[in-house]
C-alpha positions in Angstrom: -6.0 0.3 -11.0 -5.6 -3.3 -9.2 -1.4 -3.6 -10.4 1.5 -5.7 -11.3 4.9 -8.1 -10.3 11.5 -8.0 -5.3 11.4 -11.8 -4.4 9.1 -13.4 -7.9 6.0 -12.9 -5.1 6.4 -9.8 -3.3 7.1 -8.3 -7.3 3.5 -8.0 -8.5 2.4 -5.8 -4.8 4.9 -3.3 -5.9 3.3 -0.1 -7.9 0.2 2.0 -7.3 -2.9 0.3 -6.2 -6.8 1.8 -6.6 -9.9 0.5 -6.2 -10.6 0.2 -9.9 -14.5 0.9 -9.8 -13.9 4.0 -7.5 -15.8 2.8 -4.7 -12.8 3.3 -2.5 -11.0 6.7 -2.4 -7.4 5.4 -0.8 -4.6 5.0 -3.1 -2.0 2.5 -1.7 1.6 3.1 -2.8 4.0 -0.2 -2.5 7.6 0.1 -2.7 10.4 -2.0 -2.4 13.3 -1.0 0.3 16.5 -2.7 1.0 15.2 -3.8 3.8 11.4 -5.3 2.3 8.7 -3.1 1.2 7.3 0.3 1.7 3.7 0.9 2.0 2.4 4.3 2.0 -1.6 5.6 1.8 -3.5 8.3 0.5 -7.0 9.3 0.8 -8.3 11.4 -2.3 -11.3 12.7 -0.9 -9.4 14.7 1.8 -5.9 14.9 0.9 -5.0 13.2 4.0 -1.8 10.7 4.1 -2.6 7.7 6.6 0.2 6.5 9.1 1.7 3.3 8.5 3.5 1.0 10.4 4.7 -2.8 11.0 4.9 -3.3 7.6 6.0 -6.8 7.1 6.1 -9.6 4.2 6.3 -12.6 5.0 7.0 -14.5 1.7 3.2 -15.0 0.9 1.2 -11.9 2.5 2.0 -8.2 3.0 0.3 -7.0 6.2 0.9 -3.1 8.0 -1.2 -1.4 10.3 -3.3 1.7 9.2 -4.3 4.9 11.6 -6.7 7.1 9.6 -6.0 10.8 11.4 -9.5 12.9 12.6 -9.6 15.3 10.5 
C-alpha cells in the first residue's frame, strides 16, 4: 500500500511502501535516521534484500541507488 507523512515533506515517504495493484513484487521500507532517512528493499517473489546506497533527500526528492543481486 502507496503510504503516509521527519522535516513536514520527507514525513509522508516514511513507512512501508507496495505497489498496491501487485504488479510490482518489491516492498520499500523508509526510515528516518538521525542523520536523514533509511531506505531498505525487498523482493517477495525471491526473498532477496536489494543493496542500497547514496540515499539522500534533498528537501523535495528522495533518491538511492538499487543493485538487484543474480540470484
Amino acid at each position: 500500500m502507496w503510504r503516509r507523512r521527519v522535516t513536514k515533506k520527507m514525513e509522508w515517504l516514511v513507512g512501508k511502501w507496495e505497489c498496491p495493484d501487485g504488479f510490482s513484487p518489491v516492498v520499500l521500507y523508509i526510515r528516518k535516521t538521525k542523520h536523514g532517512l533509511s531506505v531498505r528493499a525487498f523482493d517477495r517473489r525471491d526473498g532477496e534484500w536489494f543493496k542500497i546506497s547514496n540515499v539522500k533527500w534533498d528537501g523535495e526528492a528522495l533518491s538511492y541507488e538499487t543493485f538487484v543481486p543474480l540470484s
